[in-house]
Backbone of each chain as ProteinMPNN parsed JSONL, in Angstrom:
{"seq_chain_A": "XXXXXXXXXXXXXXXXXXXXXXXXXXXXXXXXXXXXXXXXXXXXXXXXXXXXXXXXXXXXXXXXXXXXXXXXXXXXXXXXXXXXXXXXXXXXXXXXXXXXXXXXXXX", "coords_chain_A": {"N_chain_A": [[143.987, 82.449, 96.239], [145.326, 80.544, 93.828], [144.357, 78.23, 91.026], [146.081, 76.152, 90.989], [147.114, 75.938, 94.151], [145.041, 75.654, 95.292], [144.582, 72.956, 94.138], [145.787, 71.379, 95.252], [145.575, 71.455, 97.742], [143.217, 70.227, 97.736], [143.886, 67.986, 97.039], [145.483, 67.31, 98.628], [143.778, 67.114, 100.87], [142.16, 65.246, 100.467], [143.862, 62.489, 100.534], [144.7, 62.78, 102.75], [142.56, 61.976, 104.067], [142.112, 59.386, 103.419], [144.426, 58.095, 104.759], [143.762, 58.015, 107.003], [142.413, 56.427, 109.067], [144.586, 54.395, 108.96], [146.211, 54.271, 111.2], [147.837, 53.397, 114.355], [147.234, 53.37, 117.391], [148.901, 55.502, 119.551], [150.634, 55.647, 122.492], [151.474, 57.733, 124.687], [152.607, 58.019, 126.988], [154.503, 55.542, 127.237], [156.071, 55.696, 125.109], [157.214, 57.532, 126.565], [159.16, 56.116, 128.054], [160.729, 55.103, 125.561], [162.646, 56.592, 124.3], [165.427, 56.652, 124.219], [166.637, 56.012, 122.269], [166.829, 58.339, 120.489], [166.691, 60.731, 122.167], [169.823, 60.932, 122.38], [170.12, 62.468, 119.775], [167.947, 64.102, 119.555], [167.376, 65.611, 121.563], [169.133, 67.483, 122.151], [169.596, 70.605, 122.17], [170.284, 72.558, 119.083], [171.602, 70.501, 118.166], [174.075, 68.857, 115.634], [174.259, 66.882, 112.772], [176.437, 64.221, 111.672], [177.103, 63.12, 110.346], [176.141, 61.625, 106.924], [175.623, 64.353, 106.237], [176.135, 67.873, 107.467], [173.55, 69.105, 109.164], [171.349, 70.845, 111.139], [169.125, 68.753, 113.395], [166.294, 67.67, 113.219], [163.459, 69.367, 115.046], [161.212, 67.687, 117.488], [159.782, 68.198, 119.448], [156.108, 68.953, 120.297], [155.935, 68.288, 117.042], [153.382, 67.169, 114.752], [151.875, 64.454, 115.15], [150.961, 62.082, 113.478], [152.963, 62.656, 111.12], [154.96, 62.049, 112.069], [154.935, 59.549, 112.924], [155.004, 58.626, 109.933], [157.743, 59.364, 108.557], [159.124, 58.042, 110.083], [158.744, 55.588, 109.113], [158.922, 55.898, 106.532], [161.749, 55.99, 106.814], [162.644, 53.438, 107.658], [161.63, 51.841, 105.357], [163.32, 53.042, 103.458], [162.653, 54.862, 102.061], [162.897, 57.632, 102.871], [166.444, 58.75, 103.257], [168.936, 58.103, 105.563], [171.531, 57.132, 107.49], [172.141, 56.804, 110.32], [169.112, 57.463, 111.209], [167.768, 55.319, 109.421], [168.717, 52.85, 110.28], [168.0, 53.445, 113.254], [165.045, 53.05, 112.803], [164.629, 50.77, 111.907], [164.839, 48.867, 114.096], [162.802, 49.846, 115.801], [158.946, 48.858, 115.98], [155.672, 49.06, 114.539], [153.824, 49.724, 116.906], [155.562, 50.758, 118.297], [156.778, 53.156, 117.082], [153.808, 54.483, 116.708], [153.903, 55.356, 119.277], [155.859, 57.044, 120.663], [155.378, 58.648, 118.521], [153.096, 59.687, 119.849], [154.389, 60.306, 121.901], [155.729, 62.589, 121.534], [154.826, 64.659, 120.071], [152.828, 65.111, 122.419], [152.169, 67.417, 124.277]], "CA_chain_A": [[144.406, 81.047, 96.033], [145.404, 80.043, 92.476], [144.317, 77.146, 90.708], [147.503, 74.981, 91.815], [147.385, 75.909, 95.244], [143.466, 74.854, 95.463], [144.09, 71.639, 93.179], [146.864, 70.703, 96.06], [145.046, 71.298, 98.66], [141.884, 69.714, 98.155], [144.643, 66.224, 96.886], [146.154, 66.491, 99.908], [142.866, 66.723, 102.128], [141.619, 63.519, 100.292], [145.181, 61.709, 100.669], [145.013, 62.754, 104.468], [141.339, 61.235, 104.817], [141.889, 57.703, 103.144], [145.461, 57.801, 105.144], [143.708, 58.461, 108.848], [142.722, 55.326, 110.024], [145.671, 53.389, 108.768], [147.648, 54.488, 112.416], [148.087, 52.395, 115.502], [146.799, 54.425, 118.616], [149.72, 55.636, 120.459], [150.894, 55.805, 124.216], [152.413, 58.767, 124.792], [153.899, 57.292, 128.189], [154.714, 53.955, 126.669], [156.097, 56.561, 124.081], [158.665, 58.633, 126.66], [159.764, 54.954, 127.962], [161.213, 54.009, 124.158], [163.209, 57.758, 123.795], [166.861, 56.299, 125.016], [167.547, 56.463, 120.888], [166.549, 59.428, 119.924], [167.583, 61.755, 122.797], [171.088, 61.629, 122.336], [170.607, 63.894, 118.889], [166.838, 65.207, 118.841], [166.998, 66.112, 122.965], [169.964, 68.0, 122.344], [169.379, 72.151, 120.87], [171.26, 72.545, 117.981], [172.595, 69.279, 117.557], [174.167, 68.694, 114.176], [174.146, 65.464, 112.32], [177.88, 64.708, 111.813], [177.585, 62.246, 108.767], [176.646, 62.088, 105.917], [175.937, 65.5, 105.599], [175.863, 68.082, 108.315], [172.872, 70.034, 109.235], [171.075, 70.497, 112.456], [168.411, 67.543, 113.457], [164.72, 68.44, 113.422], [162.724, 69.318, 116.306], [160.058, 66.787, 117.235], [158.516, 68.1, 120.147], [155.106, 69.582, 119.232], [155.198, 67.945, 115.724], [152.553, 66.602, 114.545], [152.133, 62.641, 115.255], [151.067, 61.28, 111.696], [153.918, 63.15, 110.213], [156.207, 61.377, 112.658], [154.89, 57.957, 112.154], [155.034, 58.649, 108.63], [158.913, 59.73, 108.618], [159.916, 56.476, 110.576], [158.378, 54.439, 108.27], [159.546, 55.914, 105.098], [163.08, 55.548, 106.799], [162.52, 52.196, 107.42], [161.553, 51.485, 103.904], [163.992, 53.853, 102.395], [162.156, 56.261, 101.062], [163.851, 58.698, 103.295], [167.648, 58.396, 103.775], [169.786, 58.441, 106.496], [172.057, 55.897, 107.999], [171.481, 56.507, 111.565], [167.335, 57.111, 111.255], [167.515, 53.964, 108.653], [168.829, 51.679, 111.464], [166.863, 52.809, 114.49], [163.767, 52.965, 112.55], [164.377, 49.358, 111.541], [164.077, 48.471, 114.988], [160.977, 50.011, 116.156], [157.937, 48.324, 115.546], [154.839, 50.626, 114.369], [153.162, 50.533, 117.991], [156.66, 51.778, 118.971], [156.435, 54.484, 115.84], [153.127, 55.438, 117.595], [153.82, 55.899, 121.107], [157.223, 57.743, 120.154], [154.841, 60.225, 117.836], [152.415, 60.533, 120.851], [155.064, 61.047, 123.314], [156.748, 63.936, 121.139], [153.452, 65.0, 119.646], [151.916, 65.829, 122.908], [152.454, 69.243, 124.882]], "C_chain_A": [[144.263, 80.709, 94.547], [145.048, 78.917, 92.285], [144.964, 76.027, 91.359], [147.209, 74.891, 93.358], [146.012, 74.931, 95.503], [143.496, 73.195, 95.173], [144.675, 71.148, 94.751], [146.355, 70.452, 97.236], [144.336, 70.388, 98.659], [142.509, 68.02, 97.875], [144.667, 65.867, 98.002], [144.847, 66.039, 101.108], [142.218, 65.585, 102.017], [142.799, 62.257, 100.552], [144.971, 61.789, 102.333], [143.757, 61.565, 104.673], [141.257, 59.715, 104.934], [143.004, 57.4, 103.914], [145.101, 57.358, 106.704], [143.544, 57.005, 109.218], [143.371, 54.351, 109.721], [146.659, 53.691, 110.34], [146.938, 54.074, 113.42], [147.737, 53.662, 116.262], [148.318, 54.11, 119.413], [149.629, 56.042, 121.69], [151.945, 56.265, 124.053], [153.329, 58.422, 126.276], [154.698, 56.195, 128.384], [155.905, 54.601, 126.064], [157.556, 57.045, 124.672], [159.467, 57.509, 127.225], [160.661, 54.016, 126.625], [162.296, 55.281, 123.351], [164.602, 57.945, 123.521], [167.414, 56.557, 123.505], [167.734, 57.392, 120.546], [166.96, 61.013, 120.799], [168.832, 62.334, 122.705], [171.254, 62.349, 120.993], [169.503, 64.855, 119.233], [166.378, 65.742, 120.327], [168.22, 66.91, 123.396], [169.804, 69.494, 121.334], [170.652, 72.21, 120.431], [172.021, 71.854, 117.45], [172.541, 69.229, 116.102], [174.675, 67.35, 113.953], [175.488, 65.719, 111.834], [178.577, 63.647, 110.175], [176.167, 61.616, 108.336], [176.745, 63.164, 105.476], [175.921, 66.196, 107.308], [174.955, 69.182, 108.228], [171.838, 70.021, 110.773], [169.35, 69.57, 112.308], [167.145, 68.298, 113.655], [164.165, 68.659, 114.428], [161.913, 68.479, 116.142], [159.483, 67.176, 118.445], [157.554, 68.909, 119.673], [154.991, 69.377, 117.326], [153.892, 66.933, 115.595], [152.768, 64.662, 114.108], [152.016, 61.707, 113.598], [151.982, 61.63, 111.074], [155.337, 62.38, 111.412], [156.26, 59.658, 112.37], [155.496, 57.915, 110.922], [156.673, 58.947, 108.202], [159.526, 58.67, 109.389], [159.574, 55.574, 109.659], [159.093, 54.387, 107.092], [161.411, 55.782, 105.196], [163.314, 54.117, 107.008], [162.588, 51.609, 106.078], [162.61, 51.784, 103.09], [164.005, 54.561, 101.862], [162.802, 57.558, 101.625], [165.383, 57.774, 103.919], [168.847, 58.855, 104.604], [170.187, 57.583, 107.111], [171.716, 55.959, 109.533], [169.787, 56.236, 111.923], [167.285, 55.912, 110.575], [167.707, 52.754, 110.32], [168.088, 51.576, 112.624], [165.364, 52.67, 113.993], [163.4, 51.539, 111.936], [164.022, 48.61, 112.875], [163.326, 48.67, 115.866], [159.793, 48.874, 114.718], [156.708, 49.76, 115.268], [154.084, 50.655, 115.601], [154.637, 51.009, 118.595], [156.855, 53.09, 118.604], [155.443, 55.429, 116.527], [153.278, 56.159, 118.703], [155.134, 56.93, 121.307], [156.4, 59.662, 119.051], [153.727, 60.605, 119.097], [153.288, 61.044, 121.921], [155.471, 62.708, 122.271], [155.922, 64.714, 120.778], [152.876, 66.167, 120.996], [152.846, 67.109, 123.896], [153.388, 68.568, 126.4]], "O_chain_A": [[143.136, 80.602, 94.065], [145.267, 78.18, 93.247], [144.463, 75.181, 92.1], [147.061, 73.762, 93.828], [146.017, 73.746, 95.834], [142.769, 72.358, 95.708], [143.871, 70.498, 95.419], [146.575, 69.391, 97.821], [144.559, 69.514, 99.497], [141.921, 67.022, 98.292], [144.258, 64.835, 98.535], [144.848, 65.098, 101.902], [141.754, 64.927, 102.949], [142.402, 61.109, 100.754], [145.117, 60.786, 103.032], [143.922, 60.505, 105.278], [140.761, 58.989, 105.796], [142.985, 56.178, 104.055], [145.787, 56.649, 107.441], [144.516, 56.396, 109.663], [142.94, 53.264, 110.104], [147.803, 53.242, 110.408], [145.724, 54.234, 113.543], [147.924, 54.798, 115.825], [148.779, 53.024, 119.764], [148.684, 56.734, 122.069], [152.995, 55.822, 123.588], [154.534, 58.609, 126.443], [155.395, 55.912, 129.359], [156.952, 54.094, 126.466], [158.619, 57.088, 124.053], [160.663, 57.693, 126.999], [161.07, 52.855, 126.624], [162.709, 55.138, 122.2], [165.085, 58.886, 122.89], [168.459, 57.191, 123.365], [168.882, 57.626, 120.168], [167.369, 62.057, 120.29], [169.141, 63.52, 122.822], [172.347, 62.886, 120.819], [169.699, 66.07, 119.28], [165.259, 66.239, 120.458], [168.483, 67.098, 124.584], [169.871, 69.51, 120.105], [171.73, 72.029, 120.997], [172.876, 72.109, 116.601], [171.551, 69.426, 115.397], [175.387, 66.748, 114.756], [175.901, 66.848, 111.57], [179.581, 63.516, 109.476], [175.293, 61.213, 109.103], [177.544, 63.435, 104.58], [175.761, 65.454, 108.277], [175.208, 70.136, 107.492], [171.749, 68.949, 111.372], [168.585, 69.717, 111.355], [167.055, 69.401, 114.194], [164.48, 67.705, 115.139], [161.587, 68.19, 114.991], [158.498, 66.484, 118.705], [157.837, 69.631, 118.717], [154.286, 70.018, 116.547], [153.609, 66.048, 116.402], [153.401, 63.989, 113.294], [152.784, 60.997, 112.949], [152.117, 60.883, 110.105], [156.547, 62.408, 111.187], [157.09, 58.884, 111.894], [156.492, 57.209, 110.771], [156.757, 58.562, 107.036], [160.725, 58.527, 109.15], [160.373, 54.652, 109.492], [159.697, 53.428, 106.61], [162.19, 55.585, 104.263], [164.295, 53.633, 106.444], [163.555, 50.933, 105.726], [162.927, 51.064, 102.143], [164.902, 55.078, 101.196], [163.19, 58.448, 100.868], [165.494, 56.759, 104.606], [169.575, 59.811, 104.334], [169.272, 56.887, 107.551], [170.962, 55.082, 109.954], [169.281, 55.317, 112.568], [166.576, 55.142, 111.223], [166.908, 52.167, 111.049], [167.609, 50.558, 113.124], [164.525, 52.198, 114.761], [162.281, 51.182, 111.565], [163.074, 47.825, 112.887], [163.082, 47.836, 116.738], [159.815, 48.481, 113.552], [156.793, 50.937, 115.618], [153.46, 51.715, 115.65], [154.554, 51.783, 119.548], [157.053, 54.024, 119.382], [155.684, 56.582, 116.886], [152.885, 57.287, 119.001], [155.16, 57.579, 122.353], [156.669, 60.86, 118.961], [153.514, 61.8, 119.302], [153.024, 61.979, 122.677], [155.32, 63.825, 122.766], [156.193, 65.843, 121.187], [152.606, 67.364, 120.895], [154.044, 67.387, 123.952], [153.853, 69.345, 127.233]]}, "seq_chain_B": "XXXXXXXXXXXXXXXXXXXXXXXXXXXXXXXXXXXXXXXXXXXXXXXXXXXXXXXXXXXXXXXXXXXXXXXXXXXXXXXXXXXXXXXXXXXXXXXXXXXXXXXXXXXXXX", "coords_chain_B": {"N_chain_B": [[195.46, 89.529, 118.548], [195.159, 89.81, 115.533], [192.835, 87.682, 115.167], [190.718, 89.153, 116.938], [190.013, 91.016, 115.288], [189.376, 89.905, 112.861], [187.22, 88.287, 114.036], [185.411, 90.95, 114.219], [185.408, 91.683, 112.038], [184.038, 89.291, 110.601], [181.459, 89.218, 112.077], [180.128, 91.909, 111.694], [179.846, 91.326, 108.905], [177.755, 89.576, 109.281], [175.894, 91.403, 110.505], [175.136, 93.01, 108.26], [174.051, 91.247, 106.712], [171.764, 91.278, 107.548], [168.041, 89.991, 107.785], [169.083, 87.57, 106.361], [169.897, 83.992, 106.328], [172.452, 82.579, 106.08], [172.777, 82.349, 103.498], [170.088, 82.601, 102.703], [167.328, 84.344, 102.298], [164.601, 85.504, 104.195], [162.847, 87.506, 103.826], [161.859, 87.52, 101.144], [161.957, 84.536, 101.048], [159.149, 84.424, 101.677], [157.633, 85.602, 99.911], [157.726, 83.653, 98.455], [156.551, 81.677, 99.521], [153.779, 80.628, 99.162], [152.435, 78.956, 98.161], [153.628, 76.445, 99.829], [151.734, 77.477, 102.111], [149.273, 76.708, 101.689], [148.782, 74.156, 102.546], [151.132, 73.491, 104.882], [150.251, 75.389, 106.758], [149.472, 79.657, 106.741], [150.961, 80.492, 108.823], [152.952, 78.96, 109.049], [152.701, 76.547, 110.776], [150.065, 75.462, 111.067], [149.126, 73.08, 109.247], [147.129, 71.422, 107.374], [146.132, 68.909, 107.713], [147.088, 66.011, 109.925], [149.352, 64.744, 108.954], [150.94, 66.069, 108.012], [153.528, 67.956, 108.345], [154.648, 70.702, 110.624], [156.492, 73.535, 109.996], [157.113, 75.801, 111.096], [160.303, 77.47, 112.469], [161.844, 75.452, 112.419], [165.065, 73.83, 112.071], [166.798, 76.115, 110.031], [168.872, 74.951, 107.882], [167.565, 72.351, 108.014], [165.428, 72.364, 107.111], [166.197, 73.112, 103.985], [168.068, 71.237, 103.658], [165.956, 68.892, 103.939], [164.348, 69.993, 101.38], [165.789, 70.011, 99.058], [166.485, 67.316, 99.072], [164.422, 66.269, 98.573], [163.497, 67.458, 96.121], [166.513, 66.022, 94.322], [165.101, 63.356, 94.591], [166.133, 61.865, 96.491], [164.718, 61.903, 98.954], [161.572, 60.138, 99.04], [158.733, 61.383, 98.065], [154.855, 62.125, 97.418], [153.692, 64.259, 97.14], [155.174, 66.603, 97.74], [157.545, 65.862, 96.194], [157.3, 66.767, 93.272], [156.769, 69.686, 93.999], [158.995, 70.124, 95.031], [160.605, 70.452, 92.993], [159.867, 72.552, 91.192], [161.52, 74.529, 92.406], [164.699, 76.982, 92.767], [167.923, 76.897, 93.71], [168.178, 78.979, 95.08], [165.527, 79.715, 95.878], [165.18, 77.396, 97.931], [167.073, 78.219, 99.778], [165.623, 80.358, 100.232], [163.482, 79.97, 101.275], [163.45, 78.193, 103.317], [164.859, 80.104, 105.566], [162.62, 81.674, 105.701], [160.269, 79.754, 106.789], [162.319, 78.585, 108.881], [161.825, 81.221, 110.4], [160.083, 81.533, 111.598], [157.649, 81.132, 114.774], [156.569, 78.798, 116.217], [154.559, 75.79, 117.622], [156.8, 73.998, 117.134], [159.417, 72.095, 119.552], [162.868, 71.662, 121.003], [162.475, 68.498, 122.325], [163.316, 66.176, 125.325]], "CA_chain_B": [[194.541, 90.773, 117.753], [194.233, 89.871, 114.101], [191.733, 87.275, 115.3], [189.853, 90.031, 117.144], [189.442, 91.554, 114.075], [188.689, 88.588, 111.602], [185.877, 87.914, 114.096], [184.859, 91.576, 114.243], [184.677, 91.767, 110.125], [182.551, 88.33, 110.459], [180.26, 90.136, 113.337], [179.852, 93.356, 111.024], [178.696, 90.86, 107.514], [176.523, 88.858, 109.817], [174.68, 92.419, 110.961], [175.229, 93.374, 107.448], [172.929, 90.52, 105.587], [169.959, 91.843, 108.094], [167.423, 89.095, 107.84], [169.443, 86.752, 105.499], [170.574, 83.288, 107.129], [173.373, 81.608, 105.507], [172.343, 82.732, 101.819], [168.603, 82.567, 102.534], [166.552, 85.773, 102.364], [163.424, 85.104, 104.85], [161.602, 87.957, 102.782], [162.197, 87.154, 100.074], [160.976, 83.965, 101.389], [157.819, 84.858, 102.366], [156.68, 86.19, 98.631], [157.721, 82.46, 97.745], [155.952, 80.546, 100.227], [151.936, 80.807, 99.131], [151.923, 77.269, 97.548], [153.629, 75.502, 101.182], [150.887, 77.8, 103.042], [148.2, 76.197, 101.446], [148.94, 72.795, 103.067], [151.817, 73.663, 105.778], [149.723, 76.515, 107.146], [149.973, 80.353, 106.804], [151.931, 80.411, 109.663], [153.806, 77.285, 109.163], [152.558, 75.733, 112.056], [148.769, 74.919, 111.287], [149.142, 72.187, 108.533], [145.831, 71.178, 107.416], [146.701, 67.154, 107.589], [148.176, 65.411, 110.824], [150.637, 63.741, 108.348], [151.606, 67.051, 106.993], [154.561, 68.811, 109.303], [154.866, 72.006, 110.973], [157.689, 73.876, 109.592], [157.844, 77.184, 111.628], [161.279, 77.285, 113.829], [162.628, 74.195, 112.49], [166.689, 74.778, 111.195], [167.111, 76.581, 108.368], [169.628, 73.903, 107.235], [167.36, 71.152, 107.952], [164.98, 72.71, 105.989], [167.008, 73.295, 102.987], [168.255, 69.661, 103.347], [164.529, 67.875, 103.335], [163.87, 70.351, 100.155], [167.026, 68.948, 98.356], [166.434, 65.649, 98.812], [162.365, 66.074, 97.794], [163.892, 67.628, 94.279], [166.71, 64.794, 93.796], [164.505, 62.078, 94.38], [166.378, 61.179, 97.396], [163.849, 61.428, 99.717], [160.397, 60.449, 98.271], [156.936, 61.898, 98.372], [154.499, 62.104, 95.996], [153.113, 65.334, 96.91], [156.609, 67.168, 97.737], [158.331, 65.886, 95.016], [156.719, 67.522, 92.187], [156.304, 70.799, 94.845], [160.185, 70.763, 95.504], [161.038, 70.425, 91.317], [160.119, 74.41, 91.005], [162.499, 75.457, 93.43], [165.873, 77.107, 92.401], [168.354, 76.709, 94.54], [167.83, 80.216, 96.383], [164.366, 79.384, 96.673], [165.317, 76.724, 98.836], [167.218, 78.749, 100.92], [165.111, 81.706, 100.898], [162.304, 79.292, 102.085], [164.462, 77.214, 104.455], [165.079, 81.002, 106.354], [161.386, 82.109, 106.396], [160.311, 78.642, 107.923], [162.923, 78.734, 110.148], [162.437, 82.624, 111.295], [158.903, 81.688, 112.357], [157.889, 80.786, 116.128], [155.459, 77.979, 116.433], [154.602, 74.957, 118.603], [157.868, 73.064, 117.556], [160.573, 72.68, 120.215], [163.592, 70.605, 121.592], [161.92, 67.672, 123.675], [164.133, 65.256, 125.601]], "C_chain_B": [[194.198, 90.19, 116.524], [192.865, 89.023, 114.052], [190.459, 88.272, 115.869], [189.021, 90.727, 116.106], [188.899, 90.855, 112.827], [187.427, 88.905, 112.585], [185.07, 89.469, 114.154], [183.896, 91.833, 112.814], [183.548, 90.808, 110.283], [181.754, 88.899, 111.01], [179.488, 90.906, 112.019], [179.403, 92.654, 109.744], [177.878, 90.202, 107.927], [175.311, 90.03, 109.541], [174.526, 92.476, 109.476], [173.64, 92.689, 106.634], [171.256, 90.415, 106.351], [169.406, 90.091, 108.172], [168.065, 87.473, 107.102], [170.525, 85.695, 106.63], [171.089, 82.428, 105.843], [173.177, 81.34, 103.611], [171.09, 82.909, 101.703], [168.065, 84.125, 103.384], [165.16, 85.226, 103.195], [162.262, 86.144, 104.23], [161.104, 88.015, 102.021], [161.111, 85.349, 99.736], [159.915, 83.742, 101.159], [157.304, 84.923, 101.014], [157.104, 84.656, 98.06], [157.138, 81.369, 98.208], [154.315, 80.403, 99.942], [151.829, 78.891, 98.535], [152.071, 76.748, 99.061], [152.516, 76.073, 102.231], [149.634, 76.682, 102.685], [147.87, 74.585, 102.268], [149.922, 73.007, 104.575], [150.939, 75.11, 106.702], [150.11, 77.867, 106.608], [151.179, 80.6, 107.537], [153.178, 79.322, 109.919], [153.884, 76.521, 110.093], [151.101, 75.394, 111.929], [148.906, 74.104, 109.888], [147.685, 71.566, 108.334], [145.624, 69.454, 108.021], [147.494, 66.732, 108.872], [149.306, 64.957, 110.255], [151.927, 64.961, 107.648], [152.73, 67.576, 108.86], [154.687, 69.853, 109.635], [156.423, 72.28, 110.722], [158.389, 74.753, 110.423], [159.16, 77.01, 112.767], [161.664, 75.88, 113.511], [164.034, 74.769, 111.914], [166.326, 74.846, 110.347], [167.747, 75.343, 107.727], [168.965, 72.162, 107.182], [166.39, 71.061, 106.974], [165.305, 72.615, 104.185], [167.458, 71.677, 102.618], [166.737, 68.876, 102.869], [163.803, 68.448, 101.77], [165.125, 69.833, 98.753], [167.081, 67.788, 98.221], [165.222, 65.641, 98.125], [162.878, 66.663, 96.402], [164.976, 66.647, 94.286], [166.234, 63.731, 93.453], [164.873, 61.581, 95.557], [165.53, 60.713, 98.568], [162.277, 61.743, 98.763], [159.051, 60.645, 98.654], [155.993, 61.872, 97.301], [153.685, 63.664, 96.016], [154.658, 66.786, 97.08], [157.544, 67.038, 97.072], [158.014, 66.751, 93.728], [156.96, 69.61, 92.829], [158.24, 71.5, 94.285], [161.293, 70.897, 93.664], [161.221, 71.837, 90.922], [160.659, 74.735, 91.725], [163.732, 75.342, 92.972], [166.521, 76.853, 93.92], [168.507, 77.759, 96.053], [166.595, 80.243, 96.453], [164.505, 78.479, 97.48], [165.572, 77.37, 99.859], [166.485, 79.508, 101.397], [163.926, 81.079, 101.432], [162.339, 78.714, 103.567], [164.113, 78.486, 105.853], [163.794, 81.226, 106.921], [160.841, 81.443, 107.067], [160.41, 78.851, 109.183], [162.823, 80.128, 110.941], [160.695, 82.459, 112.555], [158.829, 81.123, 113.193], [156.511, 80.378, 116.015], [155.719, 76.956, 117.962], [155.882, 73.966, 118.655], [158.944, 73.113, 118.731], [161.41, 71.469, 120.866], [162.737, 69.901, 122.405], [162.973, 66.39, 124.206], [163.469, 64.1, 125.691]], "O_chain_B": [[193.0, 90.007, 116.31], [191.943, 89.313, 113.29], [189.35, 88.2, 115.339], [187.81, 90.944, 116.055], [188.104, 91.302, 112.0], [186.583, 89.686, 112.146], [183.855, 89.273, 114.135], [182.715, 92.026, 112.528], [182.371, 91.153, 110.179], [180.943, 89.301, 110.176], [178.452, 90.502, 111.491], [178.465, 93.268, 109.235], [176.966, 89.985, 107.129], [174.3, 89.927, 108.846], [173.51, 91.834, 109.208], [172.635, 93.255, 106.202], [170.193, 89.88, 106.032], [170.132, 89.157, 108.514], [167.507, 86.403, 107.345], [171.425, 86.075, 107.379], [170.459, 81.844, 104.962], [173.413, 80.4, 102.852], [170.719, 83.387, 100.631], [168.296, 84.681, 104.458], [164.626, 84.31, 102.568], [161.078, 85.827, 104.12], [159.967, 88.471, 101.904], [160.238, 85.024, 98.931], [159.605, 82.824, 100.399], [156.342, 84.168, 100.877], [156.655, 84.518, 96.922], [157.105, 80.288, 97.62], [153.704, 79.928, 100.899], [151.027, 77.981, 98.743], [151.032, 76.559, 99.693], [152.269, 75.345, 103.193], [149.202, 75.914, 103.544], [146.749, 74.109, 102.449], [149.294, 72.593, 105.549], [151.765, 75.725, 107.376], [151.109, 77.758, 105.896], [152.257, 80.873, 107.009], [153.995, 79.1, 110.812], [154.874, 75.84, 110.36], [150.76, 74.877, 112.993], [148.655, 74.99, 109.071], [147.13, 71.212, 109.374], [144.755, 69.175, 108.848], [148.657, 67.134, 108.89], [150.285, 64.747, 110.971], [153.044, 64.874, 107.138], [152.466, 67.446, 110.055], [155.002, 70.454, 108.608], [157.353, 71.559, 111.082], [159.603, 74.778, 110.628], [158.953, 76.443, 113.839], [161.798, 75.125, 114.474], [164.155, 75.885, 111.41], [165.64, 74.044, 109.712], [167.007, 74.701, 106.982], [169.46, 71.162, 106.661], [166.292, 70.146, 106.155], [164.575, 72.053, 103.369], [167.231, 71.083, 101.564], [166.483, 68.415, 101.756], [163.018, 67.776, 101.1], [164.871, 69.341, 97.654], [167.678, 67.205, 97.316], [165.073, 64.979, 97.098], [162.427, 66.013, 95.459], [164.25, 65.655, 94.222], [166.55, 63.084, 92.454], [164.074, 60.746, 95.982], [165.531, 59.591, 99.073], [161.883, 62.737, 98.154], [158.433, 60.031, 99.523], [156.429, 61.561, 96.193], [153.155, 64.124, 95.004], [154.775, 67.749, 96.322], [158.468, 67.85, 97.115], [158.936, 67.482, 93.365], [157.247, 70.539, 92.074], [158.641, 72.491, 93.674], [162.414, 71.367, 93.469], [162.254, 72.329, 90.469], [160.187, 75.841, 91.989], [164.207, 74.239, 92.702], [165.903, 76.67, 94.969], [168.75, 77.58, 97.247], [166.289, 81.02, 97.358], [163.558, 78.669, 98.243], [164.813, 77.391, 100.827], [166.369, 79.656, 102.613], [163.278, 81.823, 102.168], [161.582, 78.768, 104.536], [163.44, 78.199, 106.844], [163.561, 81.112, 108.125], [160.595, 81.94, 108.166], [159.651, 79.099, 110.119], [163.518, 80.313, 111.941], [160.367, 82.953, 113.634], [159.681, 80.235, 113.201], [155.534, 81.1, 115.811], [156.496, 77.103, 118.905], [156.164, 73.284, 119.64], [159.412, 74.235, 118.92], [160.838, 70.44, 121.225], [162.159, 70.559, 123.271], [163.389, 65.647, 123.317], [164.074, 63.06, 125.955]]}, "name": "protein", "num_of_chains": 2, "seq": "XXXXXXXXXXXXXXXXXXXXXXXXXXXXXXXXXXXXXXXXXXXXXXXXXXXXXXXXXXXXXXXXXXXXXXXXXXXXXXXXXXXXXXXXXXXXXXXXXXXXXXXXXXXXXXXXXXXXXXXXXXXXXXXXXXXXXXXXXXXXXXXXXXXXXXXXXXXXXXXXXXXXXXXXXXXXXXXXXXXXXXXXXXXXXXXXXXXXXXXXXXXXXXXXXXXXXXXXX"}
């Protein structure tokens, strides 16, 4: 482990720690009740996104839940862009964000 | 017939580029991935950070896309932006491939 890799690490493990209890406890069955958006691309294998660019849509089952919250939000905001995720992630709320990363999150 | 044979030629440079998906070398890869291990796991599926993402078995192309946007600026991070700045453009791909060749916990969920 080089310098860099070490420095990065040990950022990110302090960025994760002050980040943790900023998230809403999710309901993962609350969670597969709120899916009706997101099925018709990310419950389909190999679906490809058809505009603006095309490439196939991410998996989300078994990802990890803070990294899903965290990817609705920043499309919300803007920080990530995409016209379809921009719009439904405007209307979730963040206990909807949660229960959406615990439903997909868990096994 | 001549289609038979167009798609046979395509068949025969598919086998041809061995491990290589869609310009991306996955071994090539691999000798370029030690920085995303450090945080995305060895395996690209143990991420040290809940916030951080498992990569292994996600598309190649979706891959390649979220590292394109983290070097434009388009999509922003503050730890993936700087990350995705050293990457040529066949390090993208050849990262995108190794990612994607690996078999973790991600998978279609309806």
């Amino acid at each position: 482990m080089n310098i860099r890799t070490f420095t990065i690490a040990g950022l990110s493990a302090a960025l994760s720690i002050l980040a943790a209890p900023l998230h809403a406890e999710g309901d993962a069955e609350a969670g597969k009740n709120k899916t009706a958006m997101c099925a018709g691309c990310h419950g389909i294998a190999g679906f490809r996104t058809a505009y603006p660019e095309t490439y196939r849509v991410p998996k989300l089952g078994g990802q990890n839940a803070g990294y899903i919250v965290n990817a609705l939000k920043e499309y919300k905001a803007g920080d990530r862009q995409h016209p379809t995720m921009k719009a439904i992630a405007a209307s979730l709320t963040e206990q909807d964000m949660a229960d959406l990363a615990a439903y997909y999150s868990g096994k | 017939m001549n289609k038979f044979w167009i798609a046979m030629i395509a068949v025969a440079g598919l086998a041809a580029t061995g491990n290589a998906v869609a310009g991306g070398d996955a071994t090539k890869g691999k000798d370029k991935a030690a920085v995303c291990s450090a945080c995305h796991g060895p395996d690209g599926n143990t991420p040290i950070a809940p916030e951080y993402p498992r990569l292994a078995g996600q598309p190649h192309d979706y891959l390649e896309k979220a590292l394109r946007d983290y070097k434009s600026g388009r999509r922003k991070n503050p730890l993936m932006g700087p990350q995705a700045q050293n990457l040529s453009k066949q390090d993208i791909k050849d990262l995108a491939a190794y990612f994607s060749s690996l078999s973790g916990d991600l998978k279609v969920k309806y």
